[in-house]
C-alpha positions as CSV (number, residue, x, y, z in Angstrom):
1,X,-6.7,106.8,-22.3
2,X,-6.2,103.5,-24.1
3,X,-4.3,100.5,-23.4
4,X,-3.6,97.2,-24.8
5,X,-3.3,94.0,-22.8
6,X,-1.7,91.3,-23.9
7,X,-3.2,87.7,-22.0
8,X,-1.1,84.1,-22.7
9,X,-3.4,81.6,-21.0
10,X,-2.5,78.1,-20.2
11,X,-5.6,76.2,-19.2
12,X,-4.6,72.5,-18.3
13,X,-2.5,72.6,-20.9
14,X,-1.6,74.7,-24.1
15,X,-4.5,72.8,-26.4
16,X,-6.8,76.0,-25.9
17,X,-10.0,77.2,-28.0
18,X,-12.4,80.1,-27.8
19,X,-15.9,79.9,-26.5
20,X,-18.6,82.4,-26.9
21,X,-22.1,82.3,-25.5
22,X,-25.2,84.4,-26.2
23,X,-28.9,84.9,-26.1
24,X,-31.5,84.1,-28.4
25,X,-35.2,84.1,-28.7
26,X,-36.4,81.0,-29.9
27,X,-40.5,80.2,-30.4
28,X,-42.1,77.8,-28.7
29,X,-45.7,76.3,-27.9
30,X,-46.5,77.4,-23.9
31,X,-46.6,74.8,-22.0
32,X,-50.1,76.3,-20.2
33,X,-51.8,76.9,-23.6
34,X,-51.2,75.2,-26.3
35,X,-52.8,77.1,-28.4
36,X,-50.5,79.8,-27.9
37,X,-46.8,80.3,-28.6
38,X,-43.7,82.3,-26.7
39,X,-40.7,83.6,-27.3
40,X,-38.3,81.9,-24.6
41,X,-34.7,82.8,-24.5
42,X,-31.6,80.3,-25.5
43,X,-28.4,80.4,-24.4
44,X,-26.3,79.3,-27.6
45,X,-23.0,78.0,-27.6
46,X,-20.3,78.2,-30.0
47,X,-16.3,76.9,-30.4
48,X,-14.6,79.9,-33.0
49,X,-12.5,78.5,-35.8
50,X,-10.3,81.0,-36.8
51,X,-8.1,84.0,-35.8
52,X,-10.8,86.2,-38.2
53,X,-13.7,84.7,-36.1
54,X,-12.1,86.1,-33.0
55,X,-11.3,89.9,-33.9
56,X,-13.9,91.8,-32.7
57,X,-13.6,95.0,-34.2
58,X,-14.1,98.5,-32.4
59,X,-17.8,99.9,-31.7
60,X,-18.8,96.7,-32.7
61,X,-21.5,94.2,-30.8
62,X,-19.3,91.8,-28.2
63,X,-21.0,88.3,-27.6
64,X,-21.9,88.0,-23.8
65,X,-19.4,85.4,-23.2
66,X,-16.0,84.9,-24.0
67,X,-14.1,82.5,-22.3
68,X,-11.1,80.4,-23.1
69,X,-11.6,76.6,-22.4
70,X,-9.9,73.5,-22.9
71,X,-11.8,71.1,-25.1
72,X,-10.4,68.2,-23.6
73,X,-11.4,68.9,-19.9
74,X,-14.8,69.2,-18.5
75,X,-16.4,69.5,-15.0
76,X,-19.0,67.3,-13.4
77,X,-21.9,69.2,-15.0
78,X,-20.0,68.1,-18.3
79,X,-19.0,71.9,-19.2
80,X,-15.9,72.9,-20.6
81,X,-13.1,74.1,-18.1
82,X,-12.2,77.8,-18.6
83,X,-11.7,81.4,-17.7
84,X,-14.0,84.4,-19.1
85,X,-12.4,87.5,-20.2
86,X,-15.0,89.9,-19.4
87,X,-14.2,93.5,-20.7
88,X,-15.4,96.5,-18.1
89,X,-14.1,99.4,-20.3
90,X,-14.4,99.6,-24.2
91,X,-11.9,101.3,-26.3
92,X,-13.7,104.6,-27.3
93,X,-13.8,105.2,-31.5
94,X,-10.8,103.9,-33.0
95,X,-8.7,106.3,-35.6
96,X,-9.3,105.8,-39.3
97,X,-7.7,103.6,-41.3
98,X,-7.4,105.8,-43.8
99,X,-5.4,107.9,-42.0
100,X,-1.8,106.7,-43.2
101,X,0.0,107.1,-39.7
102,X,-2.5,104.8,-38.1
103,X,-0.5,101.8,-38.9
104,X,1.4,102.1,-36.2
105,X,-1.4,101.7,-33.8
106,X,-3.5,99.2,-35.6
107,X,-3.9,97.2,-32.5
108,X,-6.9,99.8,-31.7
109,X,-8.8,98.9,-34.3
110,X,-9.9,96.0,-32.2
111,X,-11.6,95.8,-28.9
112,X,-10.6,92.0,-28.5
113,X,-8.6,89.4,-30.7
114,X,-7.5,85.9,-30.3
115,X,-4.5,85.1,-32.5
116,X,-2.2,81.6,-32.1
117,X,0.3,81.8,-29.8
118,X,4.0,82.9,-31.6
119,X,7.4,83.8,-30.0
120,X,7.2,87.0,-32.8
121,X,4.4,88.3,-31.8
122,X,4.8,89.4,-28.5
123,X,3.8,92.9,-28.5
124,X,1.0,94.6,-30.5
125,X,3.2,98.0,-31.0
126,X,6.9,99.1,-30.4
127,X,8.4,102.5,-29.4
128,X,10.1,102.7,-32.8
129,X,6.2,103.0,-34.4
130,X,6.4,106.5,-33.0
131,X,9.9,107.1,-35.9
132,X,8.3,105.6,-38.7
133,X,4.5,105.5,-38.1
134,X,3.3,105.1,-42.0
135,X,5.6,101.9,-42.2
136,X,6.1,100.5,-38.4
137,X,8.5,98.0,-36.6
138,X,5.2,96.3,-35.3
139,X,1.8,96.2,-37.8
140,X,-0.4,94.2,-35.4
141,X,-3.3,94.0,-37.6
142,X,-0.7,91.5,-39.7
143,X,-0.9,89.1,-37.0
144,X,-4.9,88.4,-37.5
145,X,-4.0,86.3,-41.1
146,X,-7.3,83.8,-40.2
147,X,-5.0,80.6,-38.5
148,X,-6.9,78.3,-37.1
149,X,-7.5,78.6,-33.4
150,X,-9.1,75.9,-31.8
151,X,-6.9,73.4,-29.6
152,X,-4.0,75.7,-30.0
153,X,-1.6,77.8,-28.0
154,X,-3.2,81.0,-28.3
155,X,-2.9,84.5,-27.1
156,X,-5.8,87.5,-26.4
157,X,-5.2,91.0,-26.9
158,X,-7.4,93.6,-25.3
159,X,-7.8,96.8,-25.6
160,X,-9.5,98.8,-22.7
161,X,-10.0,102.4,-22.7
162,X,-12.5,105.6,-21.7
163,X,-12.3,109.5,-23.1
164,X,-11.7,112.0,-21.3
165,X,-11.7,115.4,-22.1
166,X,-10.5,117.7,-19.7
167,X,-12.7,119.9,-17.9
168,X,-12.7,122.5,-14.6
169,X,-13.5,119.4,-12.2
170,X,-10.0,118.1,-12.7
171,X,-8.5,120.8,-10.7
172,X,-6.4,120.2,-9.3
173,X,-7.0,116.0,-9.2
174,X,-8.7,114.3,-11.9
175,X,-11.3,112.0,-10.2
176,X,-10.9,108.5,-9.8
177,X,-14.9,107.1,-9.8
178,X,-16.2,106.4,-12.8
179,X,-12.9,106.3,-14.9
180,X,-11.5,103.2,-14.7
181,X,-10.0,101.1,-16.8
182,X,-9.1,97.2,-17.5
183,X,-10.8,93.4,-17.2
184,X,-11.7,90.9,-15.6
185,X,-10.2,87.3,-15.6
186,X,-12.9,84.9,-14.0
187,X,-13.0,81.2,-14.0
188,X,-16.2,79.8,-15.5
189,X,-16.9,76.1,-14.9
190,X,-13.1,75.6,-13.7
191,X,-13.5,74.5,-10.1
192,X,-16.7,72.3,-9.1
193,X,-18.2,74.9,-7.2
194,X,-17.5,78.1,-5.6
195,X,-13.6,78.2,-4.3
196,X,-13.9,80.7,-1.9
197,X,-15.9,78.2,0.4
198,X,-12.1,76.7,1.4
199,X,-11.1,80.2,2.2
200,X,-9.8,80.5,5.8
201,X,-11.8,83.5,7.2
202,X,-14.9,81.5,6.4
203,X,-15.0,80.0,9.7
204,X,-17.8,77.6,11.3
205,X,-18.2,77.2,14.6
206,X,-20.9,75.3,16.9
207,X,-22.5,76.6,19.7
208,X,-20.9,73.9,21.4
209,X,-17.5,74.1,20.6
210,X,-15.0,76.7,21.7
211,X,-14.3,79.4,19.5
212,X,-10.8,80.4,20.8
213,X,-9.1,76.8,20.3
214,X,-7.2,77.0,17.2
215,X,-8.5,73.6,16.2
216,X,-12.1,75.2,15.7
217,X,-11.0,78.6,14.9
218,X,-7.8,78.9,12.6
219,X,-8.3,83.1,12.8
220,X,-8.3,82.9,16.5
221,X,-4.8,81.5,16.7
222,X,-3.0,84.0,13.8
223,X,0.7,83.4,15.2
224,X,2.3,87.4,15.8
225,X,4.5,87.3,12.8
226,X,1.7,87.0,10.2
227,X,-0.2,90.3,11.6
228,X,0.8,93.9,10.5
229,X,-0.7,95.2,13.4
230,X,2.1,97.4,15.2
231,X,3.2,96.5,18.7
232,X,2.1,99.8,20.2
233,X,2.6,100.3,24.4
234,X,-0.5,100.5,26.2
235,X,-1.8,103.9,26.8
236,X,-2.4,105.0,30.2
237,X,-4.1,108.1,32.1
238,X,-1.6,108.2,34.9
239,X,-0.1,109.7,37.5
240,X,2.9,110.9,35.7
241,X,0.6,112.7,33.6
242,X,-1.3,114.7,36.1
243,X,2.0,115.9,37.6
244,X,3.0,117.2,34.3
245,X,0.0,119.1,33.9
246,X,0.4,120.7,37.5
């Protein structure tokens, strides 16, 4: 199973680049021996240039980091403001281009691309590939022409996938667990710190205040309208009972 995702961003604006980060070994004296050197690793930065830069072709090595930021905008640490798109299923090997109906899915040839942002390029395929597949309605690998990408609008496409191949196990339901599919949109450097510190369940309460006033405890106070807990009557072992049973 493969999909393709299509991601339009708008970080604090629509002047957007691409950010990758990675690990490298760099040598270095140690600081407890002179004498003696280290391999220590780096974390190294770059901004991609162009739409070429960003197409990361299929079985082929992902940096660690992606992330879309906004060159313009930093946090107090002086980092740029963005979101990571962080890949949890790879497309499995893509279909060769050699093969003359694979035009019409030449959006699998990539695992991730960043293009610039255009009203015509929309989708990465159309259901009228599937008439004419050796000269399609949609040739997404056109739209990778090596435009220059950084403080533009711009646009990721993603393709996420696993194979599958049937087996006795799937009778009569396929399993769920291990076979998912899809990414993960997380901000990085975005907020000062951690956002889910203002989230309402995270309650703090002293031992000497009282936890069911609603001015220490929001949760304790939850009006009746926001629950989904059904009204059910109380359940009792009465009399009415017993005489049934006799």
């Amino acid at each position: 199973m493969i999909i393709s995702s299509y991601l339009l961003l708008l970080l604090l604006g629509t002047s957007n680049s691409i950010e990758t980060k990675g690990v490298e070994y760099e040598l270095k004296s140690a600081p407890w021996k002179n004498d003696q050197k280290i391999h220590v690793p780096i974390v190294k930065k770059q901004i991609l240039g162009t739409e070429n830069q960003a197409a990361f072709r299929t079985g082929t090595k992902m940096p660690r980091y992606l992330s879309f930021v906004n060159l313009h905008h930093r946090n107090n640490w002086n980092h740029y403001r963005g979101y990571r798109i962080q890949v949890v299923s790879f497309n499995p090997d893509s279909i060769p281009e050699e093969i003359p109906e694979e035009k019409a899915i030449s959006w699998q040839r990539y695992q991730l691309a960043v293009t610039k942002y255009k009203e015509k390029e929309q989708r990465s395929s159309s259901m009228y590939n599937q008439n004419n597949p050796w000269n399609p309605a949609v040739y997404f690998a056109g739209f990778i022409d090596d435009e220059d990408i950084q403080n533009e609008d711009l646009v990721a496409w993603i393709t996420a996938g696993f194979l599958h191949i049937p087996h006795s196990e799937d009778v009569p339901n396929t399993a769920t667990a291990g076979n998912g599919i899809g990414f993960y949109l997380k901000p990085i450097n975005y907020f000062q710190n951690d956002p889910s510190v203002n989230a309402e369940d995270a309650v703090y309460i002293d031992a000497s205040e009282d936890a069911e006033r609603c001015e220490n405890n929001p949760v304790a106070c939850t009006p009746e309208y926001a629950t989904c807990i059904p009204n059910f009557p109380d359940f009792t072992y009465g009399t009415d009972l017993l005489a049934v049973d006799n």
